[in-house]
C-alpha positions as a Python dict, from the first residue, in 0.01 Angstrom:
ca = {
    (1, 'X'): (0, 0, 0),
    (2, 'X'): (-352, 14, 152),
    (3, 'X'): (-455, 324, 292),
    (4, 'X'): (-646, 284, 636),
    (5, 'X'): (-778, 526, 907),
    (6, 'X'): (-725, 530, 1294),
    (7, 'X'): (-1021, 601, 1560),
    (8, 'X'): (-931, 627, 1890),
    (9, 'X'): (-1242, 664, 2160),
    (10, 'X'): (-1098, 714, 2531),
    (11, 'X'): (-1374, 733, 2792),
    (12, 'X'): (-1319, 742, 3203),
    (13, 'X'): (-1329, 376, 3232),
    (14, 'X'): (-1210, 219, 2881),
    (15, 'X'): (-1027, 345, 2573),
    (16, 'X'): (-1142, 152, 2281),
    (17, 'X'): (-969, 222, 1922),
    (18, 'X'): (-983, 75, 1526),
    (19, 'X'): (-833, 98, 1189),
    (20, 'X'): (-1050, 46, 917),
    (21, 'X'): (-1006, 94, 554),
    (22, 'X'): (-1202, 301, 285),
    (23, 'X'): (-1461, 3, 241),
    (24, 'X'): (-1497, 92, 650),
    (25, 'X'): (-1381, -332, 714),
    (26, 'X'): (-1183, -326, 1041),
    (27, 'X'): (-834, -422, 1017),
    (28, 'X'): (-720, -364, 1395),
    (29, 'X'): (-955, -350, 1724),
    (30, 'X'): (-880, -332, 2062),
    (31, 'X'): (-1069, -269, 2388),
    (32, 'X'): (-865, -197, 2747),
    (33, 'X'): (-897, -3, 3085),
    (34, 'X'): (-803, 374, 3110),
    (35, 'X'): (-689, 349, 3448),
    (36, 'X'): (-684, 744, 3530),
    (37, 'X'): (-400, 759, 3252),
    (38, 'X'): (-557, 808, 2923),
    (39, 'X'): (-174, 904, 2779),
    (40, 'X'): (-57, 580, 2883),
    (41, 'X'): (-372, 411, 2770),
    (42, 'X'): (-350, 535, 2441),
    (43, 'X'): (25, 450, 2406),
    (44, 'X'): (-78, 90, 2511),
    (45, 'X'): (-344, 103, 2258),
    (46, 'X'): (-151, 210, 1994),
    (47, 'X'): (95, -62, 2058),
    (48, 'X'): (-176, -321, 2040),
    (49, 'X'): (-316, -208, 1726),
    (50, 'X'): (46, -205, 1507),
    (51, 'X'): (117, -589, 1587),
    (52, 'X'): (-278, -641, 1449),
    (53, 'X'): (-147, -472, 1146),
    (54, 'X'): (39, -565, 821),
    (55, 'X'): (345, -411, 692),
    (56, 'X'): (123, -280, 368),
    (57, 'X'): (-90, -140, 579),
    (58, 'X'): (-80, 289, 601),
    (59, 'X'): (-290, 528, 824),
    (60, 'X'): (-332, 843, 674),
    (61, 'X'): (-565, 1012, 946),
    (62, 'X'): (-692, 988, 1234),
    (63, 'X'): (-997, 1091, 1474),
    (64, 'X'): (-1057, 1102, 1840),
    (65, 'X'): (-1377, 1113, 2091),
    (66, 'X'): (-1437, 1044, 2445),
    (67, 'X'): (-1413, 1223, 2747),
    (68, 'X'): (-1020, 1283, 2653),
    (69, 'X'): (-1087, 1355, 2264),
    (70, 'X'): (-933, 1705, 2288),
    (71, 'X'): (-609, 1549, 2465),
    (72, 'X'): (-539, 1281, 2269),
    (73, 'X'): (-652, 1435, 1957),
    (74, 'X'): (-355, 1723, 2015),
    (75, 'X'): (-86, 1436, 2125),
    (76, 'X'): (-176, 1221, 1806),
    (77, 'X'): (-222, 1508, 1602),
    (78, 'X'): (-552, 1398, 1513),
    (79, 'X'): (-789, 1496, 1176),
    (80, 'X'): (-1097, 1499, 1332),
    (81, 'X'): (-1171, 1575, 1687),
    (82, 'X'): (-1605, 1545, 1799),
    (83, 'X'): (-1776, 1459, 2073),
    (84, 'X'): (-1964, 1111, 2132),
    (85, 'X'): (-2320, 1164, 2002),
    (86, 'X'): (-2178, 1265, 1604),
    (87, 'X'): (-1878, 964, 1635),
    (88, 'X'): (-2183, 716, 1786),
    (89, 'X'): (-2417, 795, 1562),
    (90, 'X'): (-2187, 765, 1238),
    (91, 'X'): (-2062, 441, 1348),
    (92, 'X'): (-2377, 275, 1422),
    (93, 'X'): (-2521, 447, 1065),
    (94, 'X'): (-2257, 302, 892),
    (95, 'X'): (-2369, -32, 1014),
    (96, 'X'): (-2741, 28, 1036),
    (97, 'X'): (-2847, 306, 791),
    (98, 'X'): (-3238, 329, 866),
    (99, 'X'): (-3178, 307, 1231),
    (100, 'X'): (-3408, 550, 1459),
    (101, 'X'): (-3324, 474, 1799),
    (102, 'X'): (-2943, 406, 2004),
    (103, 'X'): (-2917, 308, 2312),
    (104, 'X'): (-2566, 332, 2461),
    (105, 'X'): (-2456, 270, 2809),
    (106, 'X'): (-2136, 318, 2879),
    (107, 'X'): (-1855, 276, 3201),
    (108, 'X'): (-1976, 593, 3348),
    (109, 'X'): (-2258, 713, 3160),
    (110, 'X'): (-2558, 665, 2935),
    (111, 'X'): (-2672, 863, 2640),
    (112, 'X'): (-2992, 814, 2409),
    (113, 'X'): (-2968, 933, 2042),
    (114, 'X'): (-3257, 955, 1802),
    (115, 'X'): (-3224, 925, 1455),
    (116, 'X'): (-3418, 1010, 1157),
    (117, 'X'): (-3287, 989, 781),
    (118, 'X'): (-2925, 922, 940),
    (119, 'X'): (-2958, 1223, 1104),
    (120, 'X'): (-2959, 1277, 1476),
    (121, 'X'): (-3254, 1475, 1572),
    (122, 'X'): (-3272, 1453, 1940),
    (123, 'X'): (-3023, 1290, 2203),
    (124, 'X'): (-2972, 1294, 2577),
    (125, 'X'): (-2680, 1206, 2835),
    (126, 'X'): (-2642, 1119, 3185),
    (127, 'X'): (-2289, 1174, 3306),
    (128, 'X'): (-2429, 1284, 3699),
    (129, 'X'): (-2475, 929, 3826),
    (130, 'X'): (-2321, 558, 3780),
    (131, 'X'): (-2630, 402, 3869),
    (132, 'X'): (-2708, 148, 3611),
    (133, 'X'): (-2369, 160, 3393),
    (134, 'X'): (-2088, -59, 3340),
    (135, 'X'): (-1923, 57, 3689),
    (136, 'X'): (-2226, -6, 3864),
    (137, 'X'): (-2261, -319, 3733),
    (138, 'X'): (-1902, -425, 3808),
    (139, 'X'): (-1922, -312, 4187),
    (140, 'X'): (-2254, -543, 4193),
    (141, 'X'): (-2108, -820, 4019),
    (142, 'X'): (-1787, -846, 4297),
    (143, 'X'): (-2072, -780, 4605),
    (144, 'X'): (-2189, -1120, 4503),
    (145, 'X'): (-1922, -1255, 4458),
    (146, 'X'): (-1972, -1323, 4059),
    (147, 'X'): (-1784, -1216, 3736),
    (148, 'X'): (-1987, -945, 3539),
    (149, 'X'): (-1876, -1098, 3267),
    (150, 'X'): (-2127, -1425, 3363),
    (151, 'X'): (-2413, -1192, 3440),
    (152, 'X'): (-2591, -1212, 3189),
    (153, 'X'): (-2605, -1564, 3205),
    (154, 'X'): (-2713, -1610, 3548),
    (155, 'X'): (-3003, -1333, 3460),
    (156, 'X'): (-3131, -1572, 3195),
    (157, 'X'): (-3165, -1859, 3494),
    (158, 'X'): (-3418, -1637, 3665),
    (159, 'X'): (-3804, -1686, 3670),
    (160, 'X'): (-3878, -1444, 3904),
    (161, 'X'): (-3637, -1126, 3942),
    (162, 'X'): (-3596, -890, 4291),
    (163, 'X'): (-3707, -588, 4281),
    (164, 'X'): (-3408, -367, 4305),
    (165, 'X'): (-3392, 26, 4395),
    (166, 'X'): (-3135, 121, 4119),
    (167, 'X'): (-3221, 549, 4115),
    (168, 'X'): (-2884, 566, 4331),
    (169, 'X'): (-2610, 349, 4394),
    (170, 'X'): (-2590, 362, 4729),
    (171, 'X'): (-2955, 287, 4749),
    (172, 'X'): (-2921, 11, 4500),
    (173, 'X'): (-2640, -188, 4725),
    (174, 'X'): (-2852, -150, 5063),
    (175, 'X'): (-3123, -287, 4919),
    (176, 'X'): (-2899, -559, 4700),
    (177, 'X'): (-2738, -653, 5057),
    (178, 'X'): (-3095, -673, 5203),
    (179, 'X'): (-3232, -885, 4931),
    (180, 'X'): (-2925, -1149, 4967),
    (181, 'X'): (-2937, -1113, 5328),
    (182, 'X'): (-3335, -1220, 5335),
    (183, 'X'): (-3311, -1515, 5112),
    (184, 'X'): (-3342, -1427, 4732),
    (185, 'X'): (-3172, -1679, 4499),
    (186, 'X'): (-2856, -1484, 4334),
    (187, 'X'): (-2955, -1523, 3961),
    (188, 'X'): (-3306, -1353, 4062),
    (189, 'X'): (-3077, -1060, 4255),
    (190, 'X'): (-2892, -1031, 3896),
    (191, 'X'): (-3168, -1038, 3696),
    (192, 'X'): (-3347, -775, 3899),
    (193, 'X'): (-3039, -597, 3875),
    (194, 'X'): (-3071, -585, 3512),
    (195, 'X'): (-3428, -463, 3531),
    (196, 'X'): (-3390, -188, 3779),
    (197, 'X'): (-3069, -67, 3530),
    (198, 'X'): (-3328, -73, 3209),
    (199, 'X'): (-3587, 88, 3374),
    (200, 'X'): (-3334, 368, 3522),
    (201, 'X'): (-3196, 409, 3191),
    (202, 'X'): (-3555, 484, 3038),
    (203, 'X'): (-3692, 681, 3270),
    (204, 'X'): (-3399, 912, 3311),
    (205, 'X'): (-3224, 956, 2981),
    (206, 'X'): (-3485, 779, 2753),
    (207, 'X'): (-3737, 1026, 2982),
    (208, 'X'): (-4023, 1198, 2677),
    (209, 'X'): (-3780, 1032, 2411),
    (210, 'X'): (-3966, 826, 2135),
    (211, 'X'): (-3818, 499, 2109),
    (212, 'X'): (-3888, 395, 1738),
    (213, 'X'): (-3707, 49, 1540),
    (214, 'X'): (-3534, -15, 1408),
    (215, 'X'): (-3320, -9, 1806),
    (216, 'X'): (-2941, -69, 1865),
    (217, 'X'): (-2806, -94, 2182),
    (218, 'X'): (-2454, -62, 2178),
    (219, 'X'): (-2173, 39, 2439),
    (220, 'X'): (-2005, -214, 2669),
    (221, 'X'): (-2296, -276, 2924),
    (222, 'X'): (-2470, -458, 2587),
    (223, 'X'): (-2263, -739, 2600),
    (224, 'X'): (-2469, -839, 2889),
    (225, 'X'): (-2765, -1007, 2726),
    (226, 'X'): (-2941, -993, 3089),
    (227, 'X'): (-2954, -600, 2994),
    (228, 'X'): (-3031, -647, 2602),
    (229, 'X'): (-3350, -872, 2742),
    (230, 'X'): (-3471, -662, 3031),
    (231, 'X'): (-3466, -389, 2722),
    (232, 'X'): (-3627, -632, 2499),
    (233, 'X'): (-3915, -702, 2774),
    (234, 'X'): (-4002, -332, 2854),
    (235, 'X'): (-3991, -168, 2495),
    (236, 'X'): (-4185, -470, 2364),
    (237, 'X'): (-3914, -436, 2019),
    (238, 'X'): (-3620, -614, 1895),
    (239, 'X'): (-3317, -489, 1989),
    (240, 'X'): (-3040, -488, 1792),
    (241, 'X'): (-2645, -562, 1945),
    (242, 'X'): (-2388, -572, 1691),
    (243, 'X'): (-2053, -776, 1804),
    (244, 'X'): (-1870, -424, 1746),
    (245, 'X'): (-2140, -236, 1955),
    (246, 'X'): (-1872, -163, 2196),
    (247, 'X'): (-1641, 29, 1928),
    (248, 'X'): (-1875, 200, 1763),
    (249, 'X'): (-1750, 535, 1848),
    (250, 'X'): (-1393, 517, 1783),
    (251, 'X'): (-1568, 327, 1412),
    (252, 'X'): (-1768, 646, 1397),
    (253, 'X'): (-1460, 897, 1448),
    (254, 'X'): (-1267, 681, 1218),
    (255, 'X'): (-1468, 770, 952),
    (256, 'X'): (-1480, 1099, 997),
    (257, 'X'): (-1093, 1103, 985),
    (258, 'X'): (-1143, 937, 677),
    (259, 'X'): (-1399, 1215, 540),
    (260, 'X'): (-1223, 1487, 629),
    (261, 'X'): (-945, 1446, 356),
    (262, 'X'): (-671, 1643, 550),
    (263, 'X'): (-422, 1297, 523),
    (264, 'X'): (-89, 1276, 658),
    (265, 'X'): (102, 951, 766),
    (266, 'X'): (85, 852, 1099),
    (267, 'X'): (324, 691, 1324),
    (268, 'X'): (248, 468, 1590),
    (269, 'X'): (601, 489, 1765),
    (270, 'X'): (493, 718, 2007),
    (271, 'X'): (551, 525, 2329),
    (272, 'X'): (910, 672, 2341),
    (273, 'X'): (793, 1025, 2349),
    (274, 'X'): (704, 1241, 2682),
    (275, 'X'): (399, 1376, 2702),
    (276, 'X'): (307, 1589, 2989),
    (277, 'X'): (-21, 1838, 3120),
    (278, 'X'): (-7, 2094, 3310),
    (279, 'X'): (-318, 2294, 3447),
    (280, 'X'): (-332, 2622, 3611),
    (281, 'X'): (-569, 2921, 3692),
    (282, 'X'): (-528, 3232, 3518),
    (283, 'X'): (-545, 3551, 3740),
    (284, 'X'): (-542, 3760, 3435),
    (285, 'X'): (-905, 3859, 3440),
    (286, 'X'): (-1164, 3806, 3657),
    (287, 'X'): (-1288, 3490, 3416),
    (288, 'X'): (-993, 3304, 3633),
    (289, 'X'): (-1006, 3072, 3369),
    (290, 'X'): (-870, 2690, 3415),
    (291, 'X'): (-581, 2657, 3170),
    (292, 'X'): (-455, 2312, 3030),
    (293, 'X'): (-86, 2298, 2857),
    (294, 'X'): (-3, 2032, 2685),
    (295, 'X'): (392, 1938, 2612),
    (296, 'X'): (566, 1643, 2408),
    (297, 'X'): (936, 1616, 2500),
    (298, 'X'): (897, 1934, 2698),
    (299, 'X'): (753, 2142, 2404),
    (300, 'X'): (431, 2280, 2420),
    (301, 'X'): (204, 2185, 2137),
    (302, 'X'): (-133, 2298, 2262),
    (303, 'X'): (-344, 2459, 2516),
    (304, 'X'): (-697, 2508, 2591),
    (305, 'X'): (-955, 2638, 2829),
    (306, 'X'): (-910, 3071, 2786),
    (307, 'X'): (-1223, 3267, 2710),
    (308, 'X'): (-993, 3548, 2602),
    (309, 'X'): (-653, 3658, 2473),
    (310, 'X'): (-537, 3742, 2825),
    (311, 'X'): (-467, 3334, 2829),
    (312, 'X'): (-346, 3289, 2534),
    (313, 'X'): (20, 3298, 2673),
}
């Protein structure tokens, strides 16, 4: 029987999850939307991952982060619960020990974490605006009419990109519309596109930050190598995208399930089982705190969000 190790990372816009092994190799991987139900998407997940999976294989813990760590981590009954900048930056150190700077942009936000002996020193997050991540780019790529998957490639084509005004969205598709609308060539649209996201990115969350090498740019807006090479251009540095740059996080939690040494077996036949939240505000006190219940077949197992005992009912 080999032993193996679930991590399960479910952001607003995707919910990514693997199962490695002690030697960290990934067994199972799989990438899919969230669709405003992170319970379902993890039950599809889940799902996905057992048919990758042989019958020798056992998971003996498991770890959640994301936006939805807390609630999935109660459902699954998870090891080891953190938030994105420790599960990103043990991934991408398991990978890349001597690393010193990560660059992650994800569906609907962007963080920047510095390293230094494996150890995160400084790190910064923009979760305010969409401008210049993955959803941004999507809306874009439909405006003109193109698959985001092929911008990259059309970014590459261009000799001389638009200017684009990417602080905002809303800003960013006026003046997108105006560019098309006055006769710029679509793969110079894209790759200004790319640009204006790069240059948003740095000066916003990579604002005072020193950006040292060796660089990894991970998350699922670096499979667009029109983004990796607008980075390349205005750092002046190699930048580093691993094909797993996009599950480095739920890599990174795994691990820590791993490390934590509280095993149990899992069980992936959850799909049958009714999970249910419900949220209320407590009038208790006058902290009118926002409660979250969470219930499997009816039963509570958890709840969260009381800053005193008056909510803990």
């Amino acid at each position: 029987m080999e032993r193996a190790y679930l991590g399960i990372d479910v952001g607003s816009i995707s919910t990514k999850g693997v199962v490695i092994n002690d030697s960290n190799n990934i067994l199972a991987e799989k990438y899919l939307w969230t669709e405003g139900n992170p319970i379902q998407a993890v039950k599809n997940l889940l799902n996905e991952l057992k048919t990758q999976l042989n019958d020798n294989i056992k998971v003996k813990a498991v770890g959640t982060t994301g936006s939805a760590r807390k609630l999935v981590g109660t459902i699954l009954n998870a090891q080891a619960i953190k938030n994105e900048i420790t599960a990103h930056a043990i991934g991408t150190t398991s990978l890349y020990p001597y690393v010193k700077t990560i660059l992650e942009i994800g569906g609907q936000d962007s963080k920047i974490i510095i390293m230094d002996d494996g150890i995160v020193v400084d790190y910064a997050m923009n979760t305010l605006c969409a401008a210049g991540t993955g959803s941004f780019l999507s809306s874009q790529a439909k405006r003109l009419g193109i698959e985001v998957d092929e911008f990259g490639t059309y970014a590459l084509k261009s000799s001389s990109p638009t200017k684009i005004a990417a602080r905002c969205t809303v800003f960013a598709e006026s003046d997108l519309v105006h560019k098309a609308q006055i006769g710029h060539k679509k793969e110079d649209i894209v790759a200004g596109l790319c640009k204006a996201v790069v240059n948003n990115y740095l000066n916003n969350v990579g604002k005072g930050k020193k950006i040292r090498v060796p660089i990894v740019f991970q998350g699922g807006v670096s499979k667009n190598i029109g983004v990796t090479k607008a980075f390349e251009e205005s750092i002046g540095e190699k930048v580093i995208v691993d094909e797993h740059g996009h599950l480095m996080g739920c890599l990174g939690i795994a691990i820590l399930a791993r490390d934590s040494k509280c095993e149990q077996d899992f069980d992936f036949n959850i799909k049958d089982m009714k999970f249910e939240t419900k949220g209320y505000e407590c009038e208790k006190c006058s902290n009118n705190c926002e409660i979250i219940k969470v219930y499997r077949n009816e039963e509570l197992i958890d709840y969260w969000g009381n800053k005193c005992d008056n909510g803990a009912q």
